[in-house]
Structure formats: structure tokens, C-alpha cells
N, C-alpha and C positions, 0 to 999 in steps of 0.2 A: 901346389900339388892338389892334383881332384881327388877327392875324398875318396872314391873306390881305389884309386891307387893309393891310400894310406891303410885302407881297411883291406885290400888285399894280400898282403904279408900277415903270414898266420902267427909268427913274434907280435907284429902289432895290435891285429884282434885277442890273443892273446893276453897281454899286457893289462889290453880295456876291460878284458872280460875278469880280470883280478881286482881293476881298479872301480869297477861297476857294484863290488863290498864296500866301497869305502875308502877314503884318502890312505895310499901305502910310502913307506920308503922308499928312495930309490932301491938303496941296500937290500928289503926284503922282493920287492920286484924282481932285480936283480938275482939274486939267489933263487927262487921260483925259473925264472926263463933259463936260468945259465941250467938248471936240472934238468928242465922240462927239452930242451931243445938242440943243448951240449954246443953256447955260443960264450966268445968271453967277454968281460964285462964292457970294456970298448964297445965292442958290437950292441950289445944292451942298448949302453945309453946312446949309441949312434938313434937305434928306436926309439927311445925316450925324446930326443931331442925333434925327430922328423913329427912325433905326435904333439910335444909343446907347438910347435911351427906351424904346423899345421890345422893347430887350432884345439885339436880330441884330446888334450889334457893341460890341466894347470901346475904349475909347481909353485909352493912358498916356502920359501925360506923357515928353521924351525931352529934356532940353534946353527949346530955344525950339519943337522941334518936335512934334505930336501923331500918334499913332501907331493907325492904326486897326485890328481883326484881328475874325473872324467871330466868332458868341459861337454856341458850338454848341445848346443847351439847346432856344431856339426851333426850329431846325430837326428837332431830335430830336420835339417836340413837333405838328410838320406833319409830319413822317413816321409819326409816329403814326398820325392823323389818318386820311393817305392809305392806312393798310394794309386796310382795307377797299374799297380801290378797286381795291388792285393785281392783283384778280382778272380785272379785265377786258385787263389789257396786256402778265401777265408769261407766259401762253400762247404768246401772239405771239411774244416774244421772246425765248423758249426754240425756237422753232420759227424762227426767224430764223436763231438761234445753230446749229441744229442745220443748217440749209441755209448757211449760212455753212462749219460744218466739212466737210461733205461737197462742196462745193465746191473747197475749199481742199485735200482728200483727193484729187481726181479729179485735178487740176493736177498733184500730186508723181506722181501714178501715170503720168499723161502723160510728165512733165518723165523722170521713168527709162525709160520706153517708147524716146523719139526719141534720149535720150542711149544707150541700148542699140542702137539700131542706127545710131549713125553708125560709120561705117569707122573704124577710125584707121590713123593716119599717123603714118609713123615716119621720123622727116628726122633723116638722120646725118653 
């Protein structure tokens, strides 16, 4: 299966995007998507199993419990992928970034201006 078809079901970007905190249970995964998207557990680990498969997550064994955690490789592999695209976004968001810091410059410069001229007061 090509990676955009595993990562185009919003269950399975989903999933990653819980599993991207940190190794989870099946069982609290589970509970999360069956909320989040009103599927039953079947269906679940049908997802779970297409992302083991296909590589975007690992499971180990823990006990009676299974343990789910992202597998990076695939992802390294779509970011690949995408680096010929990120010419069209990362303009932007350097230009974002840079009206963001000069924003956030103007406010400290304010923020010293009005604390420079209030009075003070000397209560003794």
C-alpha cells in the first residue's frame, strides 16, 4: 500500500497523530477513535493492523497488553517525497515568522514605553 493511501484515512492519520505522544494501548487508541469518529472496535484494529502492515507503526507485546508506537522510516520517506514541494509554503512561513517576531518586538517596546511612564508611588 503507497503511503498517501495509508495516511489518507483521517482514522489512520488520526491514530498517528495520538501515537506521535508516545507508545499507547491498543485498548486506549481504541477508546479515543471509537469516540472520536463513532467506529467499533473491529473497525479500529482493522486500522491498526493496515498501519502495522504497512509499516507507520510498531506493536510489542507487553503482558496481555499490546503496545502501539509510530515507526519513523515511512514518515521519513513522505517527507522526502514532500521536499520538492516545500517550496511553495516555506516562503510563507518564514514571512509569517518574521511578522510574528516583529510583532511580538513592538509589544516589549510598548510594554517598556507605558511602564516608563507611570508615576511611582512610594507608600511608607
Amino acid at each position: 500500500m503507497h503511503a498517501f493511501d495509508v495516511l489518507g484515512d483521517p482514522v489512520r492519520r488520526r491514530i498517528l497523530e495520538l501515537l506521535a505522544d508516545g507508545e499507547q494501548t491498543a485498548g486506549a487508541l481504541t477508546a479515543v477513535i471509537q469516540q472520536e469518529f463513532g467506529i467499533s472496535q473491529p473497525a479500529v484494529s482493522q486500522h491498526l493492523r493496515v498501519l502495522r502492515e504497512s509499516g507507520f507503526a510498531t506493536v510489542r507485546a507487553d503482558g496481555a497488553r499490546r503496545l502501539y508506537a509510530v515507526a519513523a522510516a515511512p514518515l521519513r520517506e513522505v517527507d522526502m517525497w514532500l521536499e520538492r514541494f516545500r517550496r511553495f509554503w516555506e516562503q510563507h512561513l518564514d514571512a509569517l515568522a518574521t511578522e510574528l517576531a516583529r510583532g511580538k518586538r513592538q509589544r516589549r517596546i510598548q510594554q517598556k514605553r507605558s511602564e516608563q511612564q507611570k508615576p511611582e508611588t512610594n507608600e511608607e
